[in-house]
C-alpha positions in Angstrom: 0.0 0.0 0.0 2.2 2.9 -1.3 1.5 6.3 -2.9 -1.2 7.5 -0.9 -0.5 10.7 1.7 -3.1 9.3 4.0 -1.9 5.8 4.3 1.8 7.3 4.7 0.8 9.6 7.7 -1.2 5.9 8.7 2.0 4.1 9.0 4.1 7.4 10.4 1.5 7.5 13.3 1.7 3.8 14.1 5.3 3.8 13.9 5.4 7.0 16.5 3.8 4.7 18.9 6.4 3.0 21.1 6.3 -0.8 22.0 4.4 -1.5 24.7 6.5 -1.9 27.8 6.9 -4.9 30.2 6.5 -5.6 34.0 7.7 -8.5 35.9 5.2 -9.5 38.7 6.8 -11.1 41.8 3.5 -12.3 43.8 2.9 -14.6 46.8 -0.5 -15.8 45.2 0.7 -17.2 42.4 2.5 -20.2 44.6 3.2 -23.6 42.9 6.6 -24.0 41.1 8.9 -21.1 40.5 8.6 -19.0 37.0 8.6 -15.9 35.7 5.4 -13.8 35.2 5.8 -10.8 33.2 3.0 -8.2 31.5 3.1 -6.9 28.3 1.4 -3.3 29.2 0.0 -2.6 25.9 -2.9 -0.7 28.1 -0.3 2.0 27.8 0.5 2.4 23.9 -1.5 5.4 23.7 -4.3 6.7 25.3 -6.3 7.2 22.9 -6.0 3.6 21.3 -5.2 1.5 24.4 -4.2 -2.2 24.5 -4.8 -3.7 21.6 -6.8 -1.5 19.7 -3.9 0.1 17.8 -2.6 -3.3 16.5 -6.3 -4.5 15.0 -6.9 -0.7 14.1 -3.5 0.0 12.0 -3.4 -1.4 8.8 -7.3 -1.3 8.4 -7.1 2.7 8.9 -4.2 2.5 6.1 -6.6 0.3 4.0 -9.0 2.7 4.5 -6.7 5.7 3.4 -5.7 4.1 0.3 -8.7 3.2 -0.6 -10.2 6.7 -0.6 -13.3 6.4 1.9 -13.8 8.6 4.1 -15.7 6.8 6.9 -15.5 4.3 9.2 -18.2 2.4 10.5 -18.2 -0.2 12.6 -20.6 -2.2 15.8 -20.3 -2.4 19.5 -21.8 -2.7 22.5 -22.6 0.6 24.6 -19.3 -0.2 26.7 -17.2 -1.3 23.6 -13.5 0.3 23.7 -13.5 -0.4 20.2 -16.2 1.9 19.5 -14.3 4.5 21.8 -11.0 3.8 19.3 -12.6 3.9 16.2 -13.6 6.8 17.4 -10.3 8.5 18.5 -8.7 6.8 14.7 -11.2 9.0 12.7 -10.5 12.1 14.3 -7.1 11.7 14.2 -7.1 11.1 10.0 -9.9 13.0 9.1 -12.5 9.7 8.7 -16.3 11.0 9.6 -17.2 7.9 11.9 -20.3 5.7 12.4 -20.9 3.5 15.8 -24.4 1.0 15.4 -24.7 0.4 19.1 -26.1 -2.6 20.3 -29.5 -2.2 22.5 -31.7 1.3 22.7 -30.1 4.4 23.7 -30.1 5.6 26.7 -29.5 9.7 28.1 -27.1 10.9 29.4 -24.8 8.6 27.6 -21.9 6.8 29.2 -18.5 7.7 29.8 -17.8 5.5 26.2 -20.2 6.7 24.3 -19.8 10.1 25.8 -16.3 10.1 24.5 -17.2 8.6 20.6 -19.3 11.2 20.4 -17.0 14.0 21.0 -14.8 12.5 18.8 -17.5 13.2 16.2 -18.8 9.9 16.4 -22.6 9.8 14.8 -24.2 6.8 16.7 -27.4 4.7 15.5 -28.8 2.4 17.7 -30.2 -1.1 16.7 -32.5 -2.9 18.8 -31.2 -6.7 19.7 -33.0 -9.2 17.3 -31.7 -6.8 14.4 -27.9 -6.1 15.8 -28.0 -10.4 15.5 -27.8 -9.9 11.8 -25.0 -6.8 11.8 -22.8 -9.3 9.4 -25.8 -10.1 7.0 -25.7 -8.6 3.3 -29.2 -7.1 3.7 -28.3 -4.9 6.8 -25.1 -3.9 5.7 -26.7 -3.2 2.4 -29.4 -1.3 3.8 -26.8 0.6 6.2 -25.0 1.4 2.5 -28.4 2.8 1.2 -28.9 5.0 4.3 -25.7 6.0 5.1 -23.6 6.0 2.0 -19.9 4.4 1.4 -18.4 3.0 4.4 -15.0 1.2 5.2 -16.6 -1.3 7.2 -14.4 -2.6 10.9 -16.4 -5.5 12.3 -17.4 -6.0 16.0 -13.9 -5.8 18.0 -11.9 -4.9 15.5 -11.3 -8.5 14.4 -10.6 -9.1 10.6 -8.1 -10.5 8.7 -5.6 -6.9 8.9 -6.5 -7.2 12.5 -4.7 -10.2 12.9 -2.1 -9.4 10.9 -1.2 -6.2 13.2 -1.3 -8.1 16.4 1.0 -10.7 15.0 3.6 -8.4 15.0 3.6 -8.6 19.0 5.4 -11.6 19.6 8.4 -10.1 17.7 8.3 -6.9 19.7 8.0 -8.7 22.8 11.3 -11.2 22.0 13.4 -7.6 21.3 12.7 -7.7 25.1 12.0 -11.0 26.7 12.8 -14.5 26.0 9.7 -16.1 26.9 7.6 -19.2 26.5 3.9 -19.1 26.9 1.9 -15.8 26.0 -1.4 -15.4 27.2 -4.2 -12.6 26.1 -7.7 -12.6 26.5 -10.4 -13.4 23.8 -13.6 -11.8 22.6 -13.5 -12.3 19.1 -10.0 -14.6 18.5 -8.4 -11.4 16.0 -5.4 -10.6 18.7 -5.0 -14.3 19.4 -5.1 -15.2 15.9 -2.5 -12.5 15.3 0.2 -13.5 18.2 0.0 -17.3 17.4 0.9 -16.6 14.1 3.7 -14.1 15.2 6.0 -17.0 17.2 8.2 -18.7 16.6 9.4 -22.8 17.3 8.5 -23.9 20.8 6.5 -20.7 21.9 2.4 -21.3 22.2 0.0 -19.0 22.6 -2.9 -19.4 25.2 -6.6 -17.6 24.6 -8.5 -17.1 27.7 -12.2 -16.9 26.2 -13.8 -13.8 28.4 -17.4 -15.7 27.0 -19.1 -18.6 27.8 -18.7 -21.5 25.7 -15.7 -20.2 24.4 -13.9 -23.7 23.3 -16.7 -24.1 21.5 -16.8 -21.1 18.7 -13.7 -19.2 19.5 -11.4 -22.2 18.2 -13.1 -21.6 14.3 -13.1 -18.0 14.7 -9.6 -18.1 15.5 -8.7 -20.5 12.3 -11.1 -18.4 10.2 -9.0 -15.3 10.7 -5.8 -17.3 9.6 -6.8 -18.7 6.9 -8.2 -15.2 6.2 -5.0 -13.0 7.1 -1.9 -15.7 6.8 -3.4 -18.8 4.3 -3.6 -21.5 6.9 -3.1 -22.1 10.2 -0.2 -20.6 12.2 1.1 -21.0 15.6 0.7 -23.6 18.4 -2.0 -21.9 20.2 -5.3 -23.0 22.6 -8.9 -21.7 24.0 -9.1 -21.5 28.1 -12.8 -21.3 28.9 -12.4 -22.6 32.7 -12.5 -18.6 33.8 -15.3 -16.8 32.4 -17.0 -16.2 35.8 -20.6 -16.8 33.9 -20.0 -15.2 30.6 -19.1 -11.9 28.9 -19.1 -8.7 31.9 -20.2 -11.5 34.5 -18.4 -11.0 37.8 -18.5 -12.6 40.9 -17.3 -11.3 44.5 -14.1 -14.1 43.8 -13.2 -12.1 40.9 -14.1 -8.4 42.5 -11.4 -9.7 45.4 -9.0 -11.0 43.1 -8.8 -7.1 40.9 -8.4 -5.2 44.4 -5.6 -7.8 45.9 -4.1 -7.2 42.5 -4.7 -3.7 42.7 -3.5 -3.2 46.1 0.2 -5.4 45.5 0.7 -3.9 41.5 -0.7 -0.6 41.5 -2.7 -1.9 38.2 -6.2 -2.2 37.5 -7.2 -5.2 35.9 -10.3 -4.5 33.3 -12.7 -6.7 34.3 -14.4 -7.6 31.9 -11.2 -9.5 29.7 -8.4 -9.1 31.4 -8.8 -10.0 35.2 -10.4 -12.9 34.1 -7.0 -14.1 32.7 -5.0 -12.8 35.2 -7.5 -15.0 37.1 -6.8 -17.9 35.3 -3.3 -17.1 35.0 -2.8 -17.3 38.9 -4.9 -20.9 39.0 -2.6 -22.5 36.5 0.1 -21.3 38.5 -1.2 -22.5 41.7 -1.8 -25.9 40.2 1.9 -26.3 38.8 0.4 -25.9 35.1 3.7 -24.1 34.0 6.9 -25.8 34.6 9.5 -24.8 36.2 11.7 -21.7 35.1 9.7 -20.7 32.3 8.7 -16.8 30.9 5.1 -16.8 30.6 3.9 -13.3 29.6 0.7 -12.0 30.0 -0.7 -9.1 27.7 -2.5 -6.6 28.9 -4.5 -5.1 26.4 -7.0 -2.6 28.1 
């Protein structure tokens, strides 16, 4: 993708961005055999794209440049930090953006939706039966009719460019680590999808599904996107769904202890919808001698 301004100033902005640093965690609760935890803090690339919203967002905003639209659309939830980044990415390049939000609307909005919109995000609402069809021809068609030429960024960000940005991670992260075991939470499978495909021989790549039922859809989604974004399967990579504390934003009281002891020790904030629910998990396997002795498991923080 050469030749275009806008897909130039794409590449300067996401090369402006600095890696993501790490943080090794030294924790009595992890227990069990001795290894070495470390985060990937990818929560503080930028604020306005945090975690891994950059990395899914990059080369589909280049895409996007060079291929002359001039707005973004995409679907979320009323909470979705995607929305929130999609948001942030078309004010920063000059896209007019478009966020179909899941459920009625509510007023005042929330602090997410607050924020889209004063990043000159129009919002349209879509009641629950109809956002269940947001990938089908005749509602994207119909949103086409309505709204006029879109560059369309699914639901989390996750498509084929999406993967390919996030499998540039594992390469950034062995410029300063030598680790083993990555883990990252899962929504849709695009930054898993991504990071498998970015390691190399005897690394693996563990998904923590934040949804119930994960091992059951998250596995295909995952090899969808590589066929999609790499021809084939990449990576030795696997779905945890032991931790989803009742599905997608469920919490429990366990969970709500678990973020403030972290909280308290770290100084962090664990986002609880994804990525507590990993660290979660992270601290069970731990517990239960999952990891063998000595090795660099990294965890990725990515909101």
């Amino acid at each position: 993708m050469t030749g275009a301004p806008g897909s130039a100033a794409a590449r300067r902005a996401g090369a402006a961005l600095p890696p993501s640093p790490i943080q090794e965690i030294t924790d009595p609760g992890l227990g069990g055999p001795p290894f070495h935890l470390i985060l990937k803090r990818d929560d503080l690339i930028s604020p306005e794209f945090p975690g891994n919203k950059w990395r899914k967002l990059k080369l589909n905003i280049d895409a996007a440049l060079h291929g002359g639209h001039r707005t973004l659309l995409t679907f979320g939830g009323a909470y979705s930090n995607h929305v929130r980044a999609t948001a942030a990415a078309g004010a920063r390049f000059g896209f007019a953006t478009i966020g179909v939000i899941r459920g009625e609307e509510h007023r005042p909005l929330n602090p997410s939706l607050s924020y889209a919109a004063a990043h000159g995000m129009r919002l349209i609402y879509l009641d629950r039966a109809s956002y269940r069809g947001k990938t089908g021809p005749d509602l994207l068609a119909g949103l086409r009719d309505r709204l006029g030429d879109f560059y369309l960024l699914p639901e989390g960000g996750s498509n084929a460019l999406a993967a390919q940005g996030c499998a540039e991670l594992p390469g950034e992260l062995s410029a300063q680590v030598a680790f083993d075991v990555v883990c990252v939470p899962c929504g849709t499978g695009g930054t898993l999808a991504g990071i498998a495909a970015g390691l190399t021989a005897g690394q693996r790549a563990v998904g923590f599904s934040a949804l119930r039922g994960g091992a059951g859809f998250l596995p295909a989604a995952v090899r969808v996107l590589q066929d999609e974004a790499f021809g084939g399967p990449r990576g030795d990579w696997r779905i945890d769904d032991e931790f989803h504390f009742g599905g997608f934003a469920r919490r429990t009281s366990e969970l709500d202890e678990f973020i403030a002891t972290f909280r308290a020790r770290h100084g962090l904030t664990l986002d609880r919808i994804y990525v507590a629910k990993m660290m979660y998990g992270i601290y069970a396997h731990a517990r239960r001698g999952t990891f063998a002795p000595g090795r660099t498991v990294v965890a990725v923080i990515t909101g």
